[in-house]
N, C-alpha and C positions, 0 to 999 in steps of 0.2 A: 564601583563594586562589580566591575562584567568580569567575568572569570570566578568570582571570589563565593561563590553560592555556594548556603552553608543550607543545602538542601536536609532540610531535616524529615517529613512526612510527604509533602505533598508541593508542587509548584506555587507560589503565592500570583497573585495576578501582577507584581512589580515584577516580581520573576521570568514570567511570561513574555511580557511587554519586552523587557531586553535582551530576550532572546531573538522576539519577534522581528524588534525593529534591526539586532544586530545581522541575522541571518535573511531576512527581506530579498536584498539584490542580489544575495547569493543561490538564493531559491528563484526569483523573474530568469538570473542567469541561466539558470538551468533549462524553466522554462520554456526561455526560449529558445534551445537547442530543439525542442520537439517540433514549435509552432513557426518561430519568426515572425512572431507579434508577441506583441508587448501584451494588450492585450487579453490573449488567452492567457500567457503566462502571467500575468496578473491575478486573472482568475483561478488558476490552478493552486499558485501560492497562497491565494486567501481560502482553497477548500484545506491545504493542507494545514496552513493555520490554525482555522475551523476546528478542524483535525486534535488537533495537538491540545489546543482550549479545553475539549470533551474530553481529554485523557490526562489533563494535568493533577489530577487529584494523585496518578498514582504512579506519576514520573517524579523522582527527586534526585536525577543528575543531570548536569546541566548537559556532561557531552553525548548522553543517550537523549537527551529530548533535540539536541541538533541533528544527530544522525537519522533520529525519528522523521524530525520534519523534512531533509533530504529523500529521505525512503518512501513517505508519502508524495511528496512533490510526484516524486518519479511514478510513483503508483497511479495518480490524479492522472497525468501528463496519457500514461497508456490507456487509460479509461475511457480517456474523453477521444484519445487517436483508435480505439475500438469503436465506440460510439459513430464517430466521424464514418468509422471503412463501412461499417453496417448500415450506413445512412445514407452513403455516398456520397458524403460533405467533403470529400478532402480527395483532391483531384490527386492522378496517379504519379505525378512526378514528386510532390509531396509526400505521400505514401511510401516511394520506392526510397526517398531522402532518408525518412524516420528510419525505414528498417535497416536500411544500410549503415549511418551512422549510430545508432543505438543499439544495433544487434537483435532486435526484437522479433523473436517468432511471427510467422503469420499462421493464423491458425484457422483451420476450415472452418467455415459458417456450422456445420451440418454437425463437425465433431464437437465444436465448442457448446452449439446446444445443447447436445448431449451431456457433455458435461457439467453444464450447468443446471441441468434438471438432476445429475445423479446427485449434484451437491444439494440442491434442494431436498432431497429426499432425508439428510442425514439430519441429525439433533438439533436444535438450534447453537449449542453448544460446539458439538462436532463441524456445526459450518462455520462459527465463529473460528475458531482455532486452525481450522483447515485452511480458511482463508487469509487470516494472518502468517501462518506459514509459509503458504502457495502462490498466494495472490501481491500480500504488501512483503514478504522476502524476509522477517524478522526471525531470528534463530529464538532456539527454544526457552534458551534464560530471558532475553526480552518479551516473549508471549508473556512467560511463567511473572516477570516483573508489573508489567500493566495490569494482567487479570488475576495477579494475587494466587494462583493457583502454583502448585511444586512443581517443578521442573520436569520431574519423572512421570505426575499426572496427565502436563499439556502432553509430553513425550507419546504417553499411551494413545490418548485422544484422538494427537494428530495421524497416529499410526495407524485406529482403529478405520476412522475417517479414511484412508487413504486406501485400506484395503474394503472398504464397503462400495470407494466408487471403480476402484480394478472390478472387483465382482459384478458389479452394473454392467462397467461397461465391455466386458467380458462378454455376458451376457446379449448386448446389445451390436454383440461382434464387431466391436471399435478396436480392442486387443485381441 
């Protein structure tokens, strides 16, 4: 039955499972392009999984809940490689590895806090949305799909969000 999902409301847990299991080493692959370990990339795969579990109520296509858990993967993978540089877990030829092959910003300590405090500062809503846009990369009709909300609402939200932390950090003479 893989392929053949006759998604009607919501993921069923058989649903899940073979996704899960179909996409697996497609996601350790991935992965492992961050770490080169198994491993982490094990670990990564099972928060995205995690992931996907907590959001199946309100996925019912099978190729957005694959593209989902690829999105997350990658999202975990940056997380835990932020973690790492702020921690100084992750020695610099690894580091210079990650950014070169992935293309990944590095982003000042100083500015990113700031950032992160302007985003604390907005809605609980407004940071959800902002973060899902910003953060896990998801365009507006997949926000508007998981959280149930219209298209043109996330639209505003994300937009309102987006000019409250210009204004911050305006403010905070970061721009």
């Amino acid at each position: 039955m893989v392929g053949a999902f006759a998604f009607i409301g919501c993921m069923t847990t058989i649903e899940y499972e073979e996704i899960a299991q179909r996409m697996r080493p497609r996601l350790v692959k991935l992965g492992g392009t961050f770490f080169r370990n198994d491993e982490q990339a094990a670990d990564a795969v099972q928060e995205a999984l995690l992931r996907l579990w907590l959001l199946r109520e309100r996925v019912n296509d099978e190729d957005y809940a694959e593209a989902l858990l690829i999105r997350m993967t990658k999202n975990v993978c940056v997380s835990e490689w932020r973690r790492r540089q702020k921690h100084g877990m992750m020695s610099i030829e690894e580091s210079s590895r990650i950014l070169s092959d992935e293309g990944l910003p590095m982003a000042d300590d100083d500015n990113q806090r700031l950032l992160q405090a302007a985003i604390r500062t907005l809605s609980p809503q407004e940071q959800q949305l902002f973060r899902m846009r910003q953060e896990m990369g998801m365009d507006i009709p997949q926000i508007a799909a998981v959280t149930g909300l219209l298209p043109r609402s996330v639209s505003h939200v994300v937009s309102v969000a987006r000019s409250k932390i210009v204004e911050q950090l305006k403010r905070k003479g970061i721009l």
